[in-house]
C-alpha positions in Angstrom: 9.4 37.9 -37.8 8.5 34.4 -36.4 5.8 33.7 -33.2 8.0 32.1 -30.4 6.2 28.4 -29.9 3.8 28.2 -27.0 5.9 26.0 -24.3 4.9 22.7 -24.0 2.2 21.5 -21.4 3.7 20.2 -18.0 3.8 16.7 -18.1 1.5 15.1 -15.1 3.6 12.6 -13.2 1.1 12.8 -10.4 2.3 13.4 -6.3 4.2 12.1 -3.3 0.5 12.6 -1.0 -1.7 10.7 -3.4 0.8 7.8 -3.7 1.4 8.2 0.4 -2.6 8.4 0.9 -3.0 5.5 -1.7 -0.7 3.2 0.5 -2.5 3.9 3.7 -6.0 3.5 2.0 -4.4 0.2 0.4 -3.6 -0.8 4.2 -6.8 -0.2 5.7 -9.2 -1.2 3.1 -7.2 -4.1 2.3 -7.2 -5.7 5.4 -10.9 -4.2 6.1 -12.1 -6.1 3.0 -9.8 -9.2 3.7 -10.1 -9.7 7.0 -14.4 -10.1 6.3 -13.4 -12.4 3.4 -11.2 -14.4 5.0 -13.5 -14.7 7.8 -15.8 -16.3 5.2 -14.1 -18.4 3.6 -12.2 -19.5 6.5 -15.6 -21.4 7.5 -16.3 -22.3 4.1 -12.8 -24.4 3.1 -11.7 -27.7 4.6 -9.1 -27.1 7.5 -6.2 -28.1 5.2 -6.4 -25.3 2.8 -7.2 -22.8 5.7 -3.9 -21.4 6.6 -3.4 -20.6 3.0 -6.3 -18.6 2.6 -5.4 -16.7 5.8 -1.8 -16.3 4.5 -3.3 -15.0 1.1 -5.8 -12.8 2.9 -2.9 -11.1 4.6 -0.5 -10.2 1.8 -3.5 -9.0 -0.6 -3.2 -5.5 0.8 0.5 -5.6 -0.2 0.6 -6.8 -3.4 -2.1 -4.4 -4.2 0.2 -1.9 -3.5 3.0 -3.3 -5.4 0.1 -3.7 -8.7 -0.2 0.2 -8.3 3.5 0.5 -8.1 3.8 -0.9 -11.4 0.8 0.0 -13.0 1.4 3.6 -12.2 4.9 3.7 -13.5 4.4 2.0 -16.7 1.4 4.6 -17.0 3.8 7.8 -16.5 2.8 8.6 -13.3 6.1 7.9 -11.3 5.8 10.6 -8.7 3.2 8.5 -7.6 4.5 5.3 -7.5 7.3 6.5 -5.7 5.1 8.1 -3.2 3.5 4.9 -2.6 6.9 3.3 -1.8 7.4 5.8 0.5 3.5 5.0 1.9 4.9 1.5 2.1 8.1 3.2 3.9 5.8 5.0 6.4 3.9 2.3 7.4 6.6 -0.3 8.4 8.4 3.1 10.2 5.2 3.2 12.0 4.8 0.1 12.9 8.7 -0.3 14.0 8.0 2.9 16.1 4.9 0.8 17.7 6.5 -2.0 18.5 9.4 -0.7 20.0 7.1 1.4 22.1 5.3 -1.6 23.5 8.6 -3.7 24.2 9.6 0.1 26.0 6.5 -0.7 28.6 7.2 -4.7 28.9 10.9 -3.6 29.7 9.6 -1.3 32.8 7.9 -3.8 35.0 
């Protein structure tokens, strides 16, 4: 008689809450870290160039999450990237649900 094969190990395609968590992290310590280096180097260029370093400053956090999107992804861990696509879901749901909020209070006086 033959041993039965041991299964196979589960593959790790990572989670939904890390890639969530990862998004918001990407937010807030994005614009944490740009917002202090834009500051910088907002006194340091001549005032042509300074709107595009502001612009830049601003989508870093953003295409740092689309880098982990596909970095992930081509990596295996797709659970992940689609977690933080639904971070990056969240966070404009948030924000839509903050703004309509404050056009709610303009709308009463």
């Amino acid at each position: 008689m033959s041993t039965p094969l041991p299964p196979p190990p589960p593959e790790n395609r990572g989670s939904l809450g890390l890639g969530i968590g990862l998004a918001w992290a990407c937010l807030i310590a994005g614009y944490t870290v740009s917002s202090v280096i834009a500051g910088v180097m907002y006194e340091a260029f001549p005032p042509d160039l300074r709107n595009a370093v502001a612009i830049l400053a601003v989508l870093l956090p953003w295409l740092l999450m689309v880098g982990l999107i596909v970095w992930l992804s081509t990596r295996g861990m797709t659970r992940t990237a689609i977690g933080i696509a639904a971070g990056i879901g969240s966070i404009f749901g948030v924000a839509l649900l903050l703004v309509a909020a404050c056009f709610g209070l303009f709308a009463m006086k």
